[in-house]
C-alpha positions in Angstrom: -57.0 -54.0 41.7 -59.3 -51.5 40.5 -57.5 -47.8 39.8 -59.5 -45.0 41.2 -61.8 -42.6 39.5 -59.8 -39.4 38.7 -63.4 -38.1 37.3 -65.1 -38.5 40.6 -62.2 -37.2 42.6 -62.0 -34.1 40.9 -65.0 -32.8 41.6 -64.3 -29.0 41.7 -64.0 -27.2 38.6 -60.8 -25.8 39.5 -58.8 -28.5 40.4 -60.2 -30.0 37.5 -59.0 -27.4 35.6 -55.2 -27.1 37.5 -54.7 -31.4 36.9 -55.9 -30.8 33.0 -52.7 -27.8 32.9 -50.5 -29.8 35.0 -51.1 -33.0 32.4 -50.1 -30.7 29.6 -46.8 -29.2 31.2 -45.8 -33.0 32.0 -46.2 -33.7 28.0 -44.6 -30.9 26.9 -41.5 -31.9 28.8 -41.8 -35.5 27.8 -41.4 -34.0 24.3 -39.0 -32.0 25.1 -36.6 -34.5 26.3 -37.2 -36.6 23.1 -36.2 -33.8 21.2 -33.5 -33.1 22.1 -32.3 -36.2 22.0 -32.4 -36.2 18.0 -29.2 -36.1 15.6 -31.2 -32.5 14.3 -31.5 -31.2 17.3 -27.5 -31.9 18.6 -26.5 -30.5 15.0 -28.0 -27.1 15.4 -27.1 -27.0 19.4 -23.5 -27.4 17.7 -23.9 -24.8 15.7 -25.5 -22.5 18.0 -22.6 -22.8 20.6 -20.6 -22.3 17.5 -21.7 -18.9 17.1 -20.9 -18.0 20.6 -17.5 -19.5 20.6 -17.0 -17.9 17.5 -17.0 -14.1 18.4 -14.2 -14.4 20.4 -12.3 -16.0 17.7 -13.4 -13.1 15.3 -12.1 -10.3 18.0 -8.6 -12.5 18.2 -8.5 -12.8 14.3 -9.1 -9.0 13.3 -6.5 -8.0 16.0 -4.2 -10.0 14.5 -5.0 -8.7 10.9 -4.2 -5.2 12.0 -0.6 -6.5 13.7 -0.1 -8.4 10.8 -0.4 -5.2 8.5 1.5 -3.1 10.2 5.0 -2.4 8.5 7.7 -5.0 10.2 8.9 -3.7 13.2 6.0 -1.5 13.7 3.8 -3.6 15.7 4.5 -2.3 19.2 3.5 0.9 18.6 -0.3 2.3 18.1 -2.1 2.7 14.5 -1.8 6.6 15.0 1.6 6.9 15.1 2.7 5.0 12.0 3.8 6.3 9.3 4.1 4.3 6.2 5.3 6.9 3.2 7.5 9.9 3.6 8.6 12.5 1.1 12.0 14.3 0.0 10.9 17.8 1.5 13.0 20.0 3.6 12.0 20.8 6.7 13.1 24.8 7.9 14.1 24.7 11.7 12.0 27.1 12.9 8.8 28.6 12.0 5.2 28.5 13.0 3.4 25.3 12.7 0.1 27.8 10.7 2.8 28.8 8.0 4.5 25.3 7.6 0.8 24.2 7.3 0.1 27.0 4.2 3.4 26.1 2.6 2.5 22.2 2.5 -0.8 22.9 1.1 0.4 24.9 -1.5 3.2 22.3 -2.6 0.6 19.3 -2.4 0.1 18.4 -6.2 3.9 18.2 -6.7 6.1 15.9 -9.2 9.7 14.7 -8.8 12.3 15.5 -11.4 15.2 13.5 -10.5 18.9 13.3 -12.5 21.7 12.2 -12.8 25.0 15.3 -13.5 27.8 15.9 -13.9 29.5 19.5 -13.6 30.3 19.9 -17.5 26.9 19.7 -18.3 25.9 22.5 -15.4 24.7 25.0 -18.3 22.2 22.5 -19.9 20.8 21.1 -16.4 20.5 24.6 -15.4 18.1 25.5 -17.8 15.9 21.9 -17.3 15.8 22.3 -13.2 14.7 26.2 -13.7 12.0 25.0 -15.8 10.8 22.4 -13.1 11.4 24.6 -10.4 9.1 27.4 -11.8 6.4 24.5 -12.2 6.5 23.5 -8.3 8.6 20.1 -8.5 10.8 18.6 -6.2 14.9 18.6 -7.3 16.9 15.8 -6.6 20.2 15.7 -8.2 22.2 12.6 -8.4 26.5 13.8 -8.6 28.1 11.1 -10.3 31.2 13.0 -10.4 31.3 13.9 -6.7 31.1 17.6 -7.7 28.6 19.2 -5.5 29.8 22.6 -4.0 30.1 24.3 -7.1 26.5 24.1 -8.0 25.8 26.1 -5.2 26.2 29.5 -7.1 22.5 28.9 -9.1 19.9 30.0 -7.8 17.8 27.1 -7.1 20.5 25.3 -5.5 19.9 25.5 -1.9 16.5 24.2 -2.6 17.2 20.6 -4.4 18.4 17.8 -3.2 22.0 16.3 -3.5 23.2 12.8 -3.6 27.0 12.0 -4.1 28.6 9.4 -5.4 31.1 8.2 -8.0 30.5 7.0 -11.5 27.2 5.8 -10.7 24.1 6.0 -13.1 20.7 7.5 -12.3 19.0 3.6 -12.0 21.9 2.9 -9.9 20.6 6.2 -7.3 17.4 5.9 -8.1 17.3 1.9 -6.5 18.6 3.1 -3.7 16.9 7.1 -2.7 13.8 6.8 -4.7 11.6 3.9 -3.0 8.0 3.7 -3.7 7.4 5.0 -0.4 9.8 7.9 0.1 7.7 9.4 -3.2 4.6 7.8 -2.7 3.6 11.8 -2.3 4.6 12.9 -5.6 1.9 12.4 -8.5 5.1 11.5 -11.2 8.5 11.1 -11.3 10.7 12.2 -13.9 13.8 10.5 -14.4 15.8 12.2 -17.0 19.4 12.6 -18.7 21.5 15.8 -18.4 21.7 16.2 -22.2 18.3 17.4 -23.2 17.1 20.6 -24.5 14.1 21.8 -22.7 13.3 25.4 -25.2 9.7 23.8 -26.6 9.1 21.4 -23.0 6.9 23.4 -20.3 6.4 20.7 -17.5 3.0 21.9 -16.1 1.6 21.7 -19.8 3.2 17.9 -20.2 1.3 17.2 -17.0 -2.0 17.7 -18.1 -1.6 16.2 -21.6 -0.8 12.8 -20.0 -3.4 12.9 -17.0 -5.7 13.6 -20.1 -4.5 10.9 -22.2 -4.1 8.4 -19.2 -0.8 7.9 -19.5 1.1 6.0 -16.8 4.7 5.9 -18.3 5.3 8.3 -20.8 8.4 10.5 -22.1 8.3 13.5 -24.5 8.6 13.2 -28.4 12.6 14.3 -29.4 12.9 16.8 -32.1 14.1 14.9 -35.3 15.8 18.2 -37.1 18.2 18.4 -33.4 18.1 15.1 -32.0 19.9 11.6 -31.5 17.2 9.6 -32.5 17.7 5.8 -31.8 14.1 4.6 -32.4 11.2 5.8 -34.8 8.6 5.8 -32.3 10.4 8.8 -29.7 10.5 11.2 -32.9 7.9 14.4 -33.2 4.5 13.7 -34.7 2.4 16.5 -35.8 -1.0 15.2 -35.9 -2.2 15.4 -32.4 -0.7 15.6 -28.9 0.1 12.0 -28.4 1.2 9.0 -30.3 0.7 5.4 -28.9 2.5 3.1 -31.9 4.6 3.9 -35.4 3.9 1.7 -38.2 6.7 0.3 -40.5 6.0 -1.6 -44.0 9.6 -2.0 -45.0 12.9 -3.4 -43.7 13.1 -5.3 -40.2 11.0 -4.8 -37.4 8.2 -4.4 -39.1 5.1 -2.2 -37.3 1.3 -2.6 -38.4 -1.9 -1.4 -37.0 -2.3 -5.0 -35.2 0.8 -5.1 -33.4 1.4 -4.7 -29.7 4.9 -5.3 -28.8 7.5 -2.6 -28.4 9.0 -1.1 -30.3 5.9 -0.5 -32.6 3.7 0.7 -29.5 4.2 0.5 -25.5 7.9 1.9 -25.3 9.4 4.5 -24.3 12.9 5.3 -24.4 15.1 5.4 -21.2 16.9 9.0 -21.6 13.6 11.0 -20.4 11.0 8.6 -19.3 8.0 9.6 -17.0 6.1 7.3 -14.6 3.3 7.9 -12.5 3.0 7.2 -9.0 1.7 3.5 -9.4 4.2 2.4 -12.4 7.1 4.2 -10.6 5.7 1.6 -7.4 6.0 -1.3 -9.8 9.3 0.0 -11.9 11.6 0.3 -9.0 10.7 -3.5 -7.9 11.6 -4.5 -11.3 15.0 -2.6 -11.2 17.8 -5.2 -10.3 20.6 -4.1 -7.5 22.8 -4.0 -9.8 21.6 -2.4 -13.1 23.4 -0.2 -14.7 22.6 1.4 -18.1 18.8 0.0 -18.2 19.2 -2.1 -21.3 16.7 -4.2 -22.0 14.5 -2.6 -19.2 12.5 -0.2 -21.7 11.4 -3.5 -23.7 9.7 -4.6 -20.5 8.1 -1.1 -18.7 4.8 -2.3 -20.0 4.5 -4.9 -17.2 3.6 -1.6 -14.7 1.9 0.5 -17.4 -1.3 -0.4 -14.6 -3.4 -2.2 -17.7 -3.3 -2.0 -21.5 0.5 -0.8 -22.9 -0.9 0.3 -26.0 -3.3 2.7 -24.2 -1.9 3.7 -21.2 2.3 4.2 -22.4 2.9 6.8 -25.4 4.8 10.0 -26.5 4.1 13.8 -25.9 4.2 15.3 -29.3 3.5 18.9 -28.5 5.8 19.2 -25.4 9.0 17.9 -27.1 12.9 17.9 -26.6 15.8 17.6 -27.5 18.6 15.0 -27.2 22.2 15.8 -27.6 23.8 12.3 -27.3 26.6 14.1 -25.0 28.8 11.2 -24.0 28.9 11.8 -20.2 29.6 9.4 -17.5 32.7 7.5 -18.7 31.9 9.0 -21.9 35.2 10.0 -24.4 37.7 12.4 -23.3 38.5 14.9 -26.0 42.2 15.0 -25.2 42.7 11.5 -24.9 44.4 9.7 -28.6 42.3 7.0 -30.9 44.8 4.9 -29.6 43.8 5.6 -25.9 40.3 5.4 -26.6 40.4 2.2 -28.7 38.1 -0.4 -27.2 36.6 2.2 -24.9 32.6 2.3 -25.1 31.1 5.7 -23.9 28.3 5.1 -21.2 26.2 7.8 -21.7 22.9 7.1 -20.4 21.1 6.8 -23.6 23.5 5.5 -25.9 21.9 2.1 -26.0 22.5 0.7 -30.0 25.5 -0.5 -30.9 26.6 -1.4 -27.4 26.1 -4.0 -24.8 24.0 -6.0 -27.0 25.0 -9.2 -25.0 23.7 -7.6 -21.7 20.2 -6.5 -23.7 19.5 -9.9 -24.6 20.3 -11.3 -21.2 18.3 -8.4 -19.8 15.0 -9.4 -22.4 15.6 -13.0 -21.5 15.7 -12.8 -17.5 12.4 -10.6 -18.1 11.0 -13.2 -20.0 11.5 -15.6 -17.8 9.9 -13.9 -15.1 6.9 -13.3 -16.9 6.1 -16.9 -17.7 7.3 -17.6 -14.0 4.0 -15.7 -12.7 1.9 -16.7 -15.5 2.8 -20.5 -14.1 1.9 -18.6 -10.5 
């Protein structure tokens, strides 16, 4: 059988010309439909649908990042009305809203000066809060002696806050009323002692010295001539504004250019300490429910000094105080006998040597452990 001529059929240009278009359309699918039959070609389909699938999946996921970073219990409610931090400012009951706004702008670069009094020491803490107060810090007072009313007669009274309760220290208040985020506004926290002479300490001149220097924790240097002194590093210098380290050639504890452990550098003592916001963050998770006097805690502040503890935690040598070592707090009774007060230990905030040495080393050692917990981590 003989196939026909296509040639001579085709004898008009045009349907020449439509057969030779149609011949190609016919290949091209013919190649098509191989193609797609390849391993390559069902890999990339794959992927292709992949990316369409995949949006969806990307709309789901970021949703659920911003439910998932929402503060517990907060999730219900729209990004717009949470509120993550607060503050310890007093609200006044009535007011306009334009001179509420005026007053919060002109207390917005405040710091926290927090303590913990007693009523027989109401002359000293007078003159540290009056001080603070005349420098635009917040006052919270922590009562460990339950005697609040008869503050009320001072001037600045009305204008601090009061926290009650018995024979409790300032860690012990500051656990439970200064969280991270109730200060979170506040630029530093003080956390001080009532027994400190304030005559050559002007806080806004403190301030600038240790945003200055960098300082994260820091306390001022203690006049040697008037003070308690427990540790060589927290007396006066007179060489500059600051001092980061001591150094010590003779007995024990020995402190050289080279070293970097407290007590020669990094330390501060715990009767005036000063933490910025971030350190305060990290300090009051490393504060245990049920610490008392803080021993052992100075040895390990330099975990939340925010980088380097021999750069970024030192002593203010030309805002200084002084410490009085007033036994307060449990502290001796001066008509009690010797036989009375025989096997009583005073627990003045500061008065760390000498006592509770078992509790310090337990202290050091459960930091310790910690540490080398999260450097396993």
């Amino acid at each position: 059988m003989r196939l026909p001529n296509l040639g001579s059929m085709l004898t008009d240009t045009g349907d020449k010309r439509a057969y030779f278009c149609s011949f190609l359309l016919l290949g091209a699918v013919l190649g098509l439909a191989c193609l797609v039959g390849t391993p390559p070609f069902v890999n990339n389909k794959e992927i292709m649908l992949g990316w369409g699938a995949m949006e969806p999946t990307q709309n789901n996921l970021s949703t659920s990042c911003k439910t998932q970073c929402k503060p517990s219990g907060s999730e219900p409610l729209p990004n717009g009305i949470v509120s993550r931090t607060s503050n310890l400012e007093m609200q006044p009951m009535w007011g306009s809203l334009h001179t509420q706004k005026e007053e919060h702008v002109a207390k917005a670069s405040k710091s926290l000066l927090a303590m913990a009094v007693g009523i027989k020491q109401k002359a000293v803490v007078d003159q540290i809060v009056e001080k603070f107060f005349s420098s635009n810090f917040t006052i919270m007072l922590f009562h460990y002696d339950g005697v609040v009313d008869e503050w009320r007669d001072l001037q600045w009274s009305d204008s601090a806050l009061h926290v009650s309760a018995i024979n409790q220290t300032k860690w012990w208040f500051a656990k439970r009323f200064l969280h991270p985020d109730i200060v979170a506004e506040y630029n530093y926290i003080f956390l001080w002692d009532e027994d400190l002479g304030v005559e050559h300490f002007h806080p806004g001149r403190y301030i600038s010295i240790i945003e200055r220097e960098g300082l994260e924790i820091s306390q001022p240097a203690l006049d040697v001539a008037k003070s308690e002194v427990h540790h060589q590093i927290t007396a006066r210098g007179r060489q500059g504004d600051v001092h980061r380290r001591i150094y010590k050639s003779r007995g024990g504890g020995r402190c050289y250019e080279n070293s970097t452990a407290p007590p020669c550098t990094g330390w501060v003592e715990m009767m005036a300490p000063v933490f910025s916001r971030a350190a305060w963050r990290c300090v009051w998770y490393m504060i245990q429910n049920d610490l008392i006097h803080a021993w052992g805690l100075d040895m390990k502040l330099g975990y939340c000094c925010q980088g380097d503890r021999t750069k970024n935690v030192g002593v203010v040598d030309s805002e200084y105080i002084v410490h009085m070592g007033t036994p307060t707090l449990g502290g001796f009774d001066e008509n009690k006998s010797n036989a009375e007060l025989r096997g009583h230990v005073p627990v003045s905030e500061s008065s760390y040597l000498g006592t509770m040495v078992g509790v310090f080393h337990a202290s050091v050692h459960k930091f310790d452990l910690l540490a080398k917990l999260i450097a396993v981590i």
